[in-house]
C-alpha positions in Angstrom: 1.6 -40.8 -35.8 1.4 -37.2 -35.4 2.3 -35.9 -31.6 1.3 -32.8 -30.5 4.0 -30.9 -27.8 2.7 -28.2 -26.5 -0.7 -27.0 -24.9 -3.1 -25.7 -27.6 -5.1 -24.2 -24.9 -2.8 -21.5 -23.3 -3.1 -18.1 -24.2 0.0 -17.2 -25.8 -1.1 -19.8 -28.7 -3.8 -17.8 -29.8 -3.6 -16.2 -33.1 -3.3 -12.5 -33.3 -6.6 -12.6 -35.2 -8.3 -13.5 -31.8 -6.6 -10.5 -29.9 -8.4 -7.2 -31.9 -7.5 -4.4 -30.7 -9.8 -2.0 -29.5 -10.7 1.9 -31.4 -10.1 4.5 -29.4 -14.4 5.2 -28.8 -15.3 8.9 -29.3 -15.8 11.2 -26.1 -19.5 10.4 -26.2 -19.3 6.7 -26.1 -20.8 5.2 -22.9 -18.6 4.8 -20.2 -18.6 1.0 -20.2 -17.0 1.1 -23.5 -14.2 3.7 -22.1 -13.8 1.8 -19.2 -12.7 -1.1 -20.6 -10.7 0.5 -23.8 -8.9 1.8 -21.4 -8.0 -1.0 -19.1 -7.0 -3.1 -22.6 -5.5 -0.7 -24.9 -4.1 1.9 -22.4 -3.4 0.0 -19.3 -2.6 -3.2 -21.5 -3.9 -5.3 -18.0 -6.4 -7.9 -17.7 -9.0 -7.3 -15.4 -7.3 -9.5 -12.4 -4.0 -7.5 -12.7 -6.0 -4.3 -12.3 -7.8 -5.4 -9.2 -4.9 -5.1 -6.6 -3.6 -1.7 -8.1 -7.4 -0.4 -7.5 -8.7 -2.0 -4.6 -11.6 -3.4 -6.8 -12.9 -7.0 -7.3 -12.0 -8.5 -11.3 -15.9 -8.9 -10.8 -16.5 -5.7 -9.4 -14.5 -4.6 -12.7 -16.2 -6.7 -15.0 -19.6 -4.7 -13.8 -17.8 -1.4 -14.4 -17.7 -2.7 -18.1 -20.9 -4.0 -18.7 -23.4 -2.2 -21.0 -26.5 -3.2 -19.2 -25.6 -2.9 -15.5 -26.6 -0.2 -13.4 -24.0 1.2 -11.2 -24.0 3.8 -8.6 -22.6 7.3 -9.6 -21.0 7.0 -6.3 -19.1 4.0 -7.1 -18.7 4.8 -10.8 -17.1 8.1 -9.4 -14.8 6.0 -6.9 -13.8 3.2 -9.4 -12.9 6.1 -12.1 -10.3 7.8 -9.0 -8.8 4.7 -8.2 -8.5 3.6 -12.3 -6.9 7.6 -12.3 -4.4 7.2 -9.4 -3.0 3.7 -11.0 -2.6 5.5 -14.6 0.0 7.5 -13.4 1.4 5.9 -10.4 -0.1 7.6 -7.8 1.3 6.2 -3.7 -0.7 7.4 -0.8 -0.3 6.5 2.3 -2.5 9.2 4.4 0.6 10.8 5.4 2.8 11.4 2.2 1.6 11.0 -1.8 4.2 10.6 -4.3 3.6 10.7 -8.1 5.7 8.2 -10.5 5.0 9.4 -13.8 5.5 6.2 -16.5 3.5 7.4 -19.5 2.7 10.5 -21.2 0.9 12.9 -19.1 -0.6 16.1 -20.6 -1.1 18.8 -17.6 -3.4 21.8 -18.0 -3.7 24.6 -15.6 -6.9 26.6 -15.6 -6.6 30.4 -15.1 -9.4 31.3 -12.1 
């Protein structure tokens, strides 16, 4: 008899075929699509480990990377500045903001 010993239903069993990787989409893709390339392939977070670093519901998130849901440009704009300050480790407090850089950052200054 055949016994099975460990759980076929946790994540870490599932085959590398089941994980595919994201492209990179093109500067004209729809933000939905960006959104959510970046949280995966960039961020490499699922959407619940995002929530606390942006202040935003995993459902809240989930909306963000819908193709069909109509958000606010508001809240779009608010949801891209928090997604921002967590990419490279922005702390704020009101009072002081400190930057821990952990990635690659490309800064540009723009003559006036």
């Amino acid at each position: 008899m055949d016994t099975v010993t460990r759980n076929m239903h946790v994540a870490e069993d599932a085959s590398t075929q089941d994980q595919q990787r994201m492209e990179r989409p093109p500067a004209d893709a729809p933000e939905h699509l960006k959104c959510k390339w970046w949280r995966e392939e960039v961020m490499e977070l699922s959407r619940e480990q995002l929530a606390p670093l942006i202040g935003f519901s995993a459902a809240a998130i989930k909306d963000f990377e819908r193709p069909n849901k109509e958000i606010d440009p508001m809240a779009r704009r608010r949801y891209t500045m928090a997604c921002a300050a967590a990419s490279i480790g922005v702390e704020f407090d009101w009072l002081s903001t400190s930057l821990v850089i952990t990635r690659p950052v490309k800064i540009t200054m723009k003559a006036d």
